[in-house]
Residue frames relative to the residue before (quaternion, step in Angstrom):
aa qw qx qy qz dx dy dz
X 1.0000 0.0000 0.0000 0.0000 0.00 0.00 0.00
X 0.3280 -0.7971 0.5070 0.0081 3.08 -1.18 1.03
X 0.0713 -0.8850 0.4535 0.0779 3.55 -0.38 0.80
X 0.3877 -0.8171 0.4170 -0.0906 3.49 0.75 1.56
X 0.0082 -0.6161 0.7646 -0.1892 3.91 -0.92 1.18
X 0.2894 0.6195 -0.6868 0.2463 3.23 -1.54 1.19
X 0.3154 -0.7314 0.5956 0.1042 3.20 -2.12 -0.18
X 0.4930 -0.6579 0.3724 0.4306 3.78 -0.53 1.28
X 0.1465 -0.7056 0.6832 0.1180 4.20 -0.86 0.62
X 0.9093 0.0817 0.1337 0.3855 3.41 0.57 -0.21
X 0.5729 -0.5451 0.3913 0.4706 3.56 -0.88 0.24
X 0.8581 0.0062 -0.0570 0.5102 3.70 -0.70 1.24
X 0.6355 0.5692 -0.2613 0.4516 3.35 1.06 0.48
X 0.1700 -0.8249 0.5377 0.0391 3.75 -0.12 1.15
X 0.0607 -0.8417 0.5171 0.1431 3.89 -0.93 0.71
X 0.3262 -0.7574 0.5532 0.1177 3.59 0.21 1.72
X 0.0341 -0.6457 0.7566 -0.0972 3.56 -1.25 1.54
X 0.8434 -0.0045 -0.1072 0.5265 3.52 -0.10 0.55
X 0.2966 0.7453 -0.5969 0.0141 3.61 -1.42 0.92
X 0.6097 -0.7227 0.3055 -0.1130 2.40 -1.35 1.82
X 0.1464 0.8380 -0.4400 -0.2876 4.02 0.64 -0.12
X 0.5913 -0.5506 0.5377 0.2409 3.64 -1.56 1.15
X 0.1555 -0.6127 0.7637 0.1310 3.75 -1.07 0.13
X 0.7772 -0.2553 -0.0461 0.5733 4.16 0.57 0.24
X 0.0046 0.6909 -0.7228 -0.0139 3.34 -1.12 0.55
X 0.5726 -0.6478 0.4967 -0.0753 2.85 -1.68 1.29
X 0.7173 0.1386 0.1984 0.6534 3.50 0.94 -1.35
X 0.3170 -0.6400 0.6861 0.1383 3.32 -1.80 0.60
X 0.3249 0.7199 -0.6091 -0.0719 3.59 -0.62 0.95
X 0.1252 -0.7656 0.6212 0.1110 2.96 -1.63 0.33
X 0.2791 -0.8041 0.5222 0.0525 3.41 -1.18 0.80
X 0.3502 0.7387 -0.5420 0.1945 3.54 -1.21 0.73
X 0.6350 -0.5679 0.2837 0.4402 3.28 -1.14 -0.45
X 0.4823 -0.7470 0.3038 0.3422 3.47 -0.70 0.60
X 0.3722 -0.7133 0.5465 0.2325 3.61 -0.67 0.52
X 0.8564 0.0362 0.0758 0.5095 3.52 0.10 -1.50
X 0.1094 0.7571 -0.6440 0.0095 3.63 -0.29 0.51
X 0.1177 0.7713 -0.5968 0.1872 3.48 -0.33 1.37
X 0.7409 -0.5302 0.0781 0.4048 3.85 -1.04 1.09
X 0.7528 0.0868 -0.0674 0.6490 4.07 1.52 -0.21
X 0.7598 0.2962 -0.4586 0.3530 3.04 0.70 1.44
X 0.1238 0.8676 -0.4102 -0.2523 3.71 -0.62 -0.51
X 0.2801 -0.8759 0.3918 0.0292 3.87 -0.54 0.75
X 0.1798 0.8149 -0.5197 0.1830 3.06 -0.13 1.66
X 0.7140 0.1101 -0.2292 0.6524 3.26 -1.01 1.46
X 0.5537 -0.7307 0.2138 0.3372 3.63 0.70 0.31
X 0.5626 0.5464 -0.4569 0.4197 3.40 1.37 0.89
X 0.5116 -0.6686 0.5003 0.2024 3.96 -0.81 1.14
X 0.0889 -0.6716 0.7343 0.0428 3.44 -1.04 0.89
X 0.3250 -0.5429 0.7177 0.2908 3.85 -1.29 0.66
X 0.2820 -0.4348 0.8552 0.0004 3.27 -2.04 1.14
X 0.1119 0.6606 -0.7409 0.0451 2.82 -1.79 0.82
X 0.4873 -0.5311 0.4248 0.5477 4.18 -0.72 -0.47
X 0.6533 0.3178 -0.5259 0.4423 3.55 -0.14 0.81
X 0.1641 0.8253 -0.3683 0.3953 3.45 1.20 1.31
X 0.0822 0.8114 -0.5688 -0.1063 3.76 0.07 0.18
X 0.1615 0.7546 -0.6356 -0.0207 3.48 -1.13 0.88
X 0.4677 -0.7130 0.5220 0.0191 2.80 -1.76 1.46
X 0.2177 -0.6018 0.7028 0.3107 4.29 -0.48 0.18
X 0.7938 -0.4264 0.3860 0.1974 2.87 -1.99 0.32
X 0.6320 0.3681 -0.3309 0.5963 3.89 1.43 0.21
X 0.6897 -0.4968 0.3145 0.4226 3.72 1.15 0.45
X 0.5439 0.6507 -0.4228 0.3194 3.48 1.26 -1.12
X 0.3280 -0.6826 0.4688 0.4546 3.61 -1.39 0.18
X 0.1844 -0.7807 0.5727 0.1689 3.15 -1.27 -0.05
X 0.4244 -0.5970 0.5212 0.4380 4.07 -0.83 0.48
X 0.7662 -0.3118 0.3555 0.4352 3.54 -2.07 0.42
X 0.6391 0.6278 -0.3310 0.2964 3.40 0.58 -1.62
X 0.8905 0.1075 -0.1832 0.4023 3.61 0.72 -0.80
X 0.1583 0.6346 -0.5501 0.5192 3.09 1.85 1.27
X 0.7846 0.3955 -0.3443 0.3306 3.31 -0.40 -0.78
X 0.4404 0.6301 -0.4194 0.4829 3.75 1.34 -1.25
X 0.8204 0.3517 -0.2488 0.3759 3.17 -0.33 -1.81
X 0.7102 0.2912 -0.4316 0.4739 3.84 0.43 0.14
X 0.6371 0.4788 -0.4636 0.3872 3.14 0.20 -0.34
X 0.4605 0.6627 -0.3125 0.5011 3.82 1.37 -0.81
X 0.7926 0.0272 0.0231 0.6087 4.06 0.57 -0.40
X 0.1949 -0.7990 0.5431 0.1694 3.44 -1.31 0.70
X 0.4983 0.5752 -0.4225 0.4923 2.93 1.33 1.16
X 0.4378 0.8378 -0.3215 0.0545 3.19 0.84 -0.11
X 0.1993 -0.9097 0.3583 0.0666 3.89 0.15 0.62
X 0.0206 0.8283 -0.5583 0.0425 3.59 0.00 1.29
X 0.2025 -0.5919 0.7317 0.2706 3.76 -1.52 0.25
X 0.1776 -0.7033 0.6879 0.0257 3.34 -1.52 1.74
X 0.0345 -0.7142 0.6937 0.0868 4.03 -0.87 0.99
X 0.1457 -0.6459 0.7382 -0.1288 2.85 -2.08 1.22
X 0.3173 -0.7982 0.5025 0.0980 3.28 -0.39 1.88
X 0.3754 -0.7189 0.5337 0.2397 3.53 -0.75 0.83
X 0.6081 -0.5035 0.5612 0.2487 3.29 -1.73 0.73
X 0.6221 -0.5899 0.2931 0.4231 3.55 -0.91 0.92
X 0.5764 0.6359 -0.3160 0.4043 3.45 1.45 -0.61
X 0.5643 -0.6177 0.4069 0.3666 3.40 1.09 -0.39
X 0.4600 0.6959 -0.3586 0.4189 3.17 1.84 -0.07
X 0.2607 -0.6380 0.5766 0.4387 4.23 -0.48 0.36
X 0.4524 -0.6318 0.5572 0.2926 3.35 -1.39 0.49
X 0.5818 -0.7611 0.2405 0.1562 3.41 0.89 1.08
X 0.5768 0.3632 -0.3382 0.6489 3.72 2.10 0.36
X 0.5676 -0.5896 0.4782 0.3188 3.47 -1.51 0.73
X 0.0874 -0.7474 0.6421 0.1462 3.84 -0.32 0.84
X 0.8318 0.1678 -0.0822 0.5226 3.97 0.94 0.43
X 0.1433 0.8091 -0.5694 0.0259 3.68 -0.75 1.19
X 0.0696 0.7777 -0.6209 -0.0691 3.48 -0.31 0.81
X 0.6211 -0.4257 0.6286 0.1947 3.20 -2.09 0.40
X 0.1706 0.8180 -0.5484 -0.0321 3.57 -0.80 0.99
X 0.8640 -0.1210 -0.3621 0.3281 3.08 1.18 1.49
């Protein structure tokens, strides 16, 4: 496992500044700005996590907050930047819903 630092350069196009290798990881996260946040999905950097209600979202002071003012707060800025975790199947597979979105600013 690989633990991977970078910036979007472009449409569909990640620039990796710094990688890191994992000896176990637990979760997939990934951070950026959101693109699509729609009622069971969300897309950042252009890969889709499922949302469901055993979701957890966080605002940008850690606090939780409900979907309802998840969505406000992105839709409120098109810049907005969240880190989404997905806990991987013992296989190493992600279990393919966000079990965590937070606001990071």
């Amino acid at each position: 496992f690989v633990d991977v630092s970078g910036f979007e350069s472009g449409p569909s196009t990640i620039t990796a500044t710094q990688i890191k290798r994992e000896s176990e990881v637990k979760e997939v996260e990934l951070k950026g700005i959101v693109a699509t946040p729609v009622s069971t999905s969300i897309t950042v950097l252009g890969v889709t996590f499922l949302v469901d209600g055993d979701t957890k979202y966080e605002d940008a002071s850690n606090d939780s907050i409900n979907y309802a003012t998840f969505i406000s707060t992105v839709n409120s800025s098109s810049e907005t930047v969240v880190s989404i975790k997905d806990k991987l199947f013992p296989d190493g597979n992600p279990q393919g819903t966000a079990d965590e979105v937070e606001i990071e600013n």
